[in-house]
FIVO-291565 format. One line per 3 residues: number of its first residue (from 1); for each residue x, y, z of C-alpha. Coordinates in pm, 1 decimal, always signed. Example, Ala and Ser with C-alpha at 12.3 -4.5 7.8 and 13.67 -1.06 7.14 Angstrom:
1) +1230.0,-450.0,+780.0 | +1367.0,-106.0,+714.0 .
end
This chain:
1) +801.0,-2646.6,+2738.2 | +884.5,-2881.3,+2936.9 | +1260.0,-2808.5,+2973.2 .
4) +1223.8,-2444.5,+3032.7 | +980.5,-2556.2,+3343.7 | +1238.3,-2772.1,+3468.4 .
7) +1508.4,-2468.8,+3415.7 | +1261.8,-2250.4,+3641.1 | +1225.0,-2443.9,+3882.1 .
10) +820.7,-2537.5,+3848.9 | +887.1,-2911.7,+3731.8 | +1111.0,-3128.8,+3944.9 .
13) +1460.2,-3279.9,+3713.1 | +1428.9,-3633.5,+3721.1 | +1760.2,-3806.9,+3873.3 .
16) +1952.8,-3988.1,+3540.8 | +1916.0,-4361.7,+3606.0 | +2255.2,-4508.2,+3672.8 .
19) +2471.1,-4677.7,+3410.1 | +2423.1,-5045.0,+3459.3 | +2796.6,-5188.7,+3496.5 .
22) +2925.9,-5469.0,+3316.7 | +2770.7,-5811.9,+3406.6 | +3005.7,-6068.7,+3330.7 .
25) +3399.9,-6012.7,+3278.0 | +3309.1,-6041.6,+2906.1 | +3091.8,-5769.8,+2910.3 .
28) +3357.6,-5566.4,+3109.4 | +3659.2,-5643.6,+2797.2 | +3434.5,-5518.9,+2552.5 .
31) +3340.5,-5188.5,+2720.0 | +3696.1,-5142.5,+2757.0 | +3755.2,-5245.3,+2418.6 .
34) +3455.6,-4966.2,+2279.9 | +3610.4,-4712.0,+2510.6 | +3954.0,-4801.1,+2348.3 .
37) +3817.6,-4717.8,+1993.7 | +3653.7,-4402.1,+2101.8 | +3918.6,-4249.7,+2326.2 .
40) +4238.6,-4401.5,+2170.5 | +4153.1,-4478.6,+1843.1 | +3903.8,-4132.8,+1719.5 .
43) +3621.8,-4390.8,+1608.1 | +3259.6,-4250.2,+1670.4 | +3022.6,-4428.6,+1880.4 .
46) +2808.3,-4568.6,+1590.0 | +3082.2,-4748.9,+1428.3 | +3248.7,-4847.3,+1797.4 .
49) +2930.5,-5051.0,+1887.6 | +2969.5,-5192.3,+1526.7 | +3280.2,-5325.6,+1588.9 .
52) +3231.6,-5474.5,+1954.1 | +2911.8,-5637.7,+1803.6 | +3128.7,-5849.5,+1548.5 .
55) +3377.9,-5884.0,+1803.8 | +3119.8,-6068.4,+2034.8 | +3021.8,-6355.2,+1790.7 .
58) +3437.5,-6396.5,+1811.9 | +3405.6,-6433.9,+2218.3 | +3066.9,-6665.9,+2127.5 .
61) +3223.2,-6890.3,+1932.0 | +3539.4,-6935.6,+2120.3 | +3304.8,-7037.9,+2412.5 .
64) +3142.8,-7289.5,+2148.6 | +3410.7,-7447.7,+2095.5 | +3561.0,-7463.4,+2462.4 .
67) +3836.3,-7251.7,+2447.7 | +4038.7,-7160.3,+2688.5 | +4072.5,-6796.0,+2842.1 .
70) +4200.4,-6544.6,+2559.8 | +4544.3,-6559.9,+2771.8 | +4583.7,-6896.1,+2581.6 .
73) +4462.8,-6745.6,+2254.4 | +4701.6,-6899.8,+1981.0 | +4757.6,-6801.4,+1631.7 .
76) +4620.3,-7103.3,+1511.4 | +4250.1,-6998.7,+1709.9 | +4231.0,-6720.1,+1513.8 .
79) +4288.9,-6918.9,+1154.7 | +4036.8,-7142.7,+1259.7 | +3760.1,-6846.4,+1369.6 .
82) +3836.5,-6669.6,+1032.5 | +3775.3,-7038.5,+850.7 | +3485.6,-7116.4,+1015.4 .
85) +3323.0,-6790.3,+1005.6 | +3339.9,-6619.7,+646.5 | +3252.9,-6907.1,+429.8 .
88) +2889.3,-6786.7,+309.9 | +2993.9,-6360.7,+361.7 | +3047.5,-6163.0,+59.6 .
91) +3336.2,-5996.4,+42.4 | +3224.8,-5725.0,+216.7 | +3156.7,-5894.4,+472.8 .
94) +3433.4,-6098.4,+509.0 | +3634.9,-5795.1,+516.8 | +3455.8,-5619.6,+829.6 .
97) +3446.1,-5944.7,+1002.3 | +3847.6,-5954.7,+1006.7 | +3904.9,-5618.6,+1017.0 .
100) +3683.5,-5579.2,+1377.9 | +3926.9,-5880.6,+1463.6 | +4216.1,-5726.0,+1373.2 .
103) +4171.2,-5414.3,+1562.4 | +4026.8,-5649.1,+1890.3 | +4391.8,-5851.1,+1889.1 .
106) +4561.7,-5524.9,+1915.2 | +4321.8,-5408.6,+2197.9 | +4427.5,-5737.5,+2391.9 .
109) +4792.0,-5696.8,+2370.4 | +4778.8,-5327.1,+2416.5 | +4552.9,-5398.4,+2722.2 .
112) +4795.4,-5659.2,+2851.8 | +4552.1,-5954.6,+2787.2 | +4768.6,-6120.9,+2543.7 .
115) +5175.6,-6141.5,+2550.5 | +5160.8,-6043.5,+2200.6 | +4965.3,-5920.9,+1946.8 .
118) +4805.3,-6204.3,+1704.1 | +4676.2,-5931.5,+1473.3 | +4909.4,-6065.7,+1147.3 .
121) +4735.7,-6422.7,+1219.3 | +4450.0,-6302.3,+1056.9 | +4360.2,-6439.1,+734.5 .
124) +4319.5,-6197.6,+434.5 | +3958.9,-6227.3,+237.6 | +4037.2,-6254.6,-119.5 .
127) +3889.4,-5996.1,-287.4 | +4035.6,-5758.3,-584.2 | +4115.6,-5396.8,-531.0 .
130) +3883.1,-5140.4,-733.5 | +3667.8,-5494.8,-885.2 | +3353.3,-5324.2,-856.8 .
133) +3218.1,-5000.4,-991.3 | +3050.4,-4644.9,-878.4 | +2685.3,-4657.4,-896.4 .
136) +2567.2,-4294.9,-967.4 | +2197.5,-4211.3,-1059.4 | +2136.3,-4152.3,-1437.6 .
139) +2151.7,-3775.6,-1539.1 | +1902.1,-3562.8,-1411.6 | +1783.2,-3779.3,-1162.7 .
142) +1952.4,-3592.9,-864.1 | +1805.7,-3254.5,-960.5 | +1432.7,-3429.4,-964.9 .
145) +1547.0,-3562.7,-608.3 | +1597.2,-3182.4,-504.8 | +1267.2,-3065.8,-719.2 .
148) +1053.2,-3308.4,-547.8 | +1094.1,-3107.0,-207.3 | +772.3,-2876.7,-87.0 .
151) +911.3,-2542.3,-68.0 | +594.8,-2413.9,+60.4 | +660.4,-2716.9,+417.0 .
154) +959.9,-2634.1,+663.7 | +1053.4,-3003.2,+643.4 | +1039.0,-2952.9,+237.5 .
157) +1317.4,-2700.6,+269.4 | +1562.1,-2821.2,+525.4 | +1508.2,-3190.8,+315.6 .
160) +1605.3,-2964.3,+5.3 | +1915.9,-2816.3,+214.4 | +2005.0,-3183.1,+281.3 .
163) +1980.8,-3333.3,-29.4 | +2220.3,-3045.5,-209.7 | +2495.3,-3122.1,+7.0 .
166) +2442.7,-3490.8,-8.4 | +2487.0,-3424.9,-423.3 | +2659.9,-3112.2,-474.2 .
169) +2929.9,-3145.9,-182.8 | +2955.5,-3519.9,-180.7 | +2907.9,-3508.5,+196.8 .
172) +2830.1,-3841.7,+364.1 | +2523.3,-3895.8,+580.2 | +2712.5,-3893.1,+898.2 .
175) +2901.6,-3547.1,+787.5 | +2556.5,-3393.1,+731.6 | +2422.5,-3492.4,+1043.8 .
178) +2725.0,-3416.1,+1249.8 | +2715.5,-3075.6,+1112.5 | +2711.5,-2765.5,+1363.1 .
181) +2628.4,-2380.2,+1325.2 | +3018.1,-2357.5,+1400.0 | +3109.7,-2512.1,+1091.4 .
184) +2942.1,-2296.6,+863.8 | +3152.2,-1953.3,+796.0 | +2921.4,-1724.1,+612.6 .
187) +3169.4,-1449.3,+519.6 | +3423.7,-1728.3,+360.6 | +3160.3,-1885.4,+189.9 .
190) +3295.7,-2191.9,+356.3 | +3204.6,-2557.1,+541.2 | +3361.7,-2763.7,+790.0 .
193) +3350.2,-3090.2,+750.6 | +3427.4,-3341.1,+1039.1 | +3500.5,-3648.1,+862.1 .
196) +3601.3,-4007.9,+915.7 | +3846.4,-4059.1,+1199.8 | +3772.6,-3703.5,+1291.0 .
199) +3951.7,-3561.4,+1065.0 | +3847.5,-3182.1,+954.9 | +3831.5,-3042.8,+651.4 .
202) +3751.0,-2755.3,+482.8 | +3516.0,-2740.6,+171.5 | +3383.0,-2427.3,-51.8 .
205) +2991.1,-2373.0,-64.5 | +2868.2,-2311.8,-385.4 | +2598.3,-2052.0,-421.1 .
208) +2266.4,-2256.1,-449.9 | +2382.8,-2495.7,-127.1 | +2493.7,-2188.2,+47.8 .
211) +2133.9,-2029.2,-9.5 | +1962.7,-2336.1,+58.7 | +2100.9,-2326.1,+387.1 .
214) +2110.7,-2021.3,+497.6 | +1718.7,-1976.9,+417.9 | +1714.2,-2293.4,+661.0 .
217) +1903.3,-2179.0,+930.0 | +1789.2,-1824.8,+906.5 | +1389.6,-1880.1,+866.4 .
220) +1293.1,-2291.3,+964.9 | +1530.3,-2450.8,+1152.4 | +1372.6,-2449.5,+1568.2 .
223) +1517.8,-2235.8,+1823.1 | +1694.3,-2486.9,+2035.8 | +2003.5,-2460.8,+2273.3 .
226) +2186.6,-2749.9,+2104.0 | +2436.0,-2620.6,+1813.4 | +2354.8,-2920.7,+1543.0 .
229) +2241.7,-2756.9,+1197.9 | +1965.2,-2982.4,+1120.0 | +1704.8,-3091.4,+1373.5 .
232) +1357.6,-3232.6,+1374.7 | +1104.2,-3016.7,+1256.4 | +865.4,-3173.3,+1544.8 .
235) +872.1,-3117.4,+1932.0 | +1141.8,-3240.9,+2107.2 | +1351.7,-3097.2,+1817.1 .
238) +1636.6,-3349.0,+1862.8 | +1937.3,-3349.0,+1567.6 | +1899.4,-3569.5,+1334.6 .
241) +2103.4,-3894.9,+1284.1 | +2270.1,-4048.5,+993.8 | +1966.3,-4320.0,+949.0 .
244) +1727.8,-4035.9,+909.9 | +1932.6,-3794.6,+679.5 | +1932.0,-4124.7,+457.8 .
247) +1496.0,-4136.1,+532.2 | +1535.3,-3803.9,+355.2 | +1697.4,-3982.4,+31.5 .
250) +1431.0,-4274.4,+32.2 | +1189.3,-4021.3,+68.9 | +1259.4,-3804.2,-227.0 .
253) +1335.5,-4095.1,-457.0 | +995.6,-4225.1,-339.1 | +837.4,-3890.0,-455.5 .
256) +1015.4,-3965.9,-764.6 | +966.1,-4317.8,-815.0 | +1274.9,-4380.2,-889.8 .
259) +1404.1,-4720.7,-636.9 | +1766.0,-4841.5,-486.9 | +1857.1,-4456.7,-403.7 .
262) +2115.4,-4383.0,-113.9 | +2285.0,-4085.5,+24.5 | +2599.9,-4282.4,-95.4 .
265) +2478.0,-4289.3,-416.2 | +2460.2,-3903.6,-426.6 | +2825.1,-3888.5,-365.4 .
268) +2894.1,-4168.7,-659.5 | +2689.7,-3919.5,-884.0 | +2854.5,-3571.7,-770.9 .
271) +3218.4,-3736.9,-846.8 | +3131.9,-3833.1,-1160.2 | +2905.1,-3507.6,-1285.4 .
274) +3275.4,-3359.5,-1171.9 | +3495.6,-3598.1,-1433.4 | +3250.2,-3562.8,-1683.9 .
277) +3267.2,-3206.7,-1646.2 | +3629.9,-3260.3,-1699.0 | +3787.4,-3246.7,-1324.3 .
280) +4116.8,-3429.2,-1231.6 | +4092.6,-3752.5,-1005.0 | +4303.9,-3575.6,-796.6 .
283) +4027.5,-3256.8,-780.1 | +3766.8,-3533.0,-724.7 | +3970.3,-3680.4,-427.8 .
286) +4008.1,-3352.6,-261.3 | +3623.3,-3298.0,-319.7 | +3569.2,-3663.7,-179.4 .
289) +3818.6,-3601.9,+105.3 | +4004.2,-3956.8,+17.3 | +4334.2,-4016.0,+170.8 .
292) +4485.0,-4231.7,-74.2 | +4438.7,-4138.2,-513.3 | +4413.8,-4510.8,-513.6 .
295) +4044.0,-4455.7,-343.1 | +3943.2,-4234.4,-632.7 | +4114.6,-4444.2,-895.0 .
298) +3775.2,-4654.2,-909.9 | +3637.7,-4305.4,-1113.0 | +3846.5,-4382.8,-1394.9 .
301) +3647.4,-4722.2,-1490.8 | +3319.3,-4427.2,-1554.4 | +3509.9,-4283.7,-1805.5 .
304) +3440.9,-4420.7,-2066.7 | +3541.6,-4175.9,-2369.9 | +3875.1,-4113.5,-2171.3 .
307) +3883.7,-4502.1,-2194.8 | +3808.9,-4522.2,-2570.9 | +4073.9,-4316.1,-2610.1 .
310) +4352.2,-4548.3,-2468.6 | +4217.1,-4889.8,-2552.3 | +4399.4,-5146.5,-2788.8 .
313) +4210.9,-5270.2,-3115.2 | +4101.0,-5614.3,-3018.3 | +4350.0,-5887.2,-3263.5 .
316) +4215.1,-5946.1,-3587.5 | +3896.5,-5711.8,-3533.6 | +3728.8,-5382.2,-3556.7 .
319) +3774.2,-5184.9,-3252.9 .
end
């Protein structure tokens, strides 16, 4: 209401407050540095501000310890950073930690703050390829997750559109909340799927996600100018965002009572339901959009007949 009485003419547009610059000459490096990941780099906002947030406690510390300015940053500064920082981090952790540094180091010497780029004196976390293993939901449990929707409430169905790409397409939450009208070709019976590092790709829908949706976008979804497929069902109608396509998860596994459910998990479960239904790891990394077979490879450790089938007898026992 209120936009179409500003688009009239009856309700005064109020001026956009200005973009507060950059403080300190800190703050200034690491908006270049975020606009550097968005621009040069294809990363998406989210994971941008990610990045410049671990980057900061870098810039913290180094005043901590009375560095001086990253002109004289040395080799053995970023050893001692890495040393002092990830004791206590999972691996996980670890990881993003020196991967945000890794990608900051290159940002100085491509920005011409550094001679060179100290990148390669980053540390590696140890940590073992493929060590841990897919957590899908038990069988059956991702079919209750789409049951529990309310047909009979809008927000039941578009949840229920959600949910079946989450598990049938593998989709991650970001993909389903990026999604646009665009992307959907009705007469192909296909979806476009902007992925990591924008890439796009191009993905089948199956019959019972294709009719989810379209009963979505044809009969619920709110009139609005923008172009996302999924929006608020309440006033102002705004897209939704990855945290709140994964709501919709924790929601239905609430309704379920089932605990420790994430739209990740969905995607564990639709690549196995695929090898136990006898699909290639290669089939399952063109489903999952992986770059590298390696990615998928963690799939194999799932199945376990195929497994059986190739294991040794244990020495001087029954196997």
């Amino acid at each position: 209401m209120v936009g179409y009485l500003r688009r009239v003419g009856a309700v005064p547009v109020p001026a956009r407050p200005a973009v507060p610059a950059p403080a300190t000459a800190e703050e200034e490096l690491l908006d270049r540095y975020r606009r550097y990941l968005t621009g040069e780099r294809g990363v998406c906002e989210q994971v941008a501000r990610a990045y410049v947030r671990k980057v900061r406690r870098f810039l913290d510390w180094r005043a901590r310890v009375g560095g001086a300015g990253l002109a004289g940053l040395t080799a053995a500064d970023v050893s001692a950073f890495v040393v002092a920082e990830c004791p206590g981090r999972s691996t996980r952790l670890g990881r993003d930690m020196t991967l945000s540094l890794r990608s900051f180091l290159v940002f100085l010497h491509v920005d011409g703050v550094v001679a060179q780029s100290l990148a390669a004196a980053v540390p590696r976390v140890a940590g073992w390829r493929l060590a841990g293993l897919p957590r899908p939901l038990d069988p059956g449990v991702a079919q209750q997750l789409v049951a529990s929707c309310e047909l009979g409430a809008v927000i039941g169905r578009r949840d229920r559109a959600i949910l079946l790409l989450l598990w049938r397409l593998a989709l991650r939450r970001g993909e389903v909340a990026a999604m646009m009208l665009d992307d959907l070709d009705w007469r192909a019976g296909e979806l476009r799927v902007c992925g990591k590092s924008r890439r796009v790709e191009v993905l089948p829908l199956p019959w019972d996600v294709g009719q989810a949706l379209a009963e979505y976008v044809r009969d619920d979804r709110p009139r609005v100018e923008g172009r996302a497929v999924f929006v608020a069902v309440n006033a102002p109608h705004g897209p939704l965002t990855p945290a709140t396509v994964g709501r919709v998860v924790a929601n239905a596994a609430r309704r379920v009572g089932v605990s420790d459910v994430t739209a990740h998990r969905l995607r564990h479960t639709a690549a196995t339901e695929m090898l136990r239904e006898g699909a290639s790891l290669i089939e399952i990394g063109q489903v999952l959009r992986h770059r590298q077979t390696q990615t998928t490879a963690i799939y194999a450790k799932v199945d376990v007949e195929t497994l059986r089938s190739v294991a040794r007898a244990w020495p001087g026992g029954r196997s």
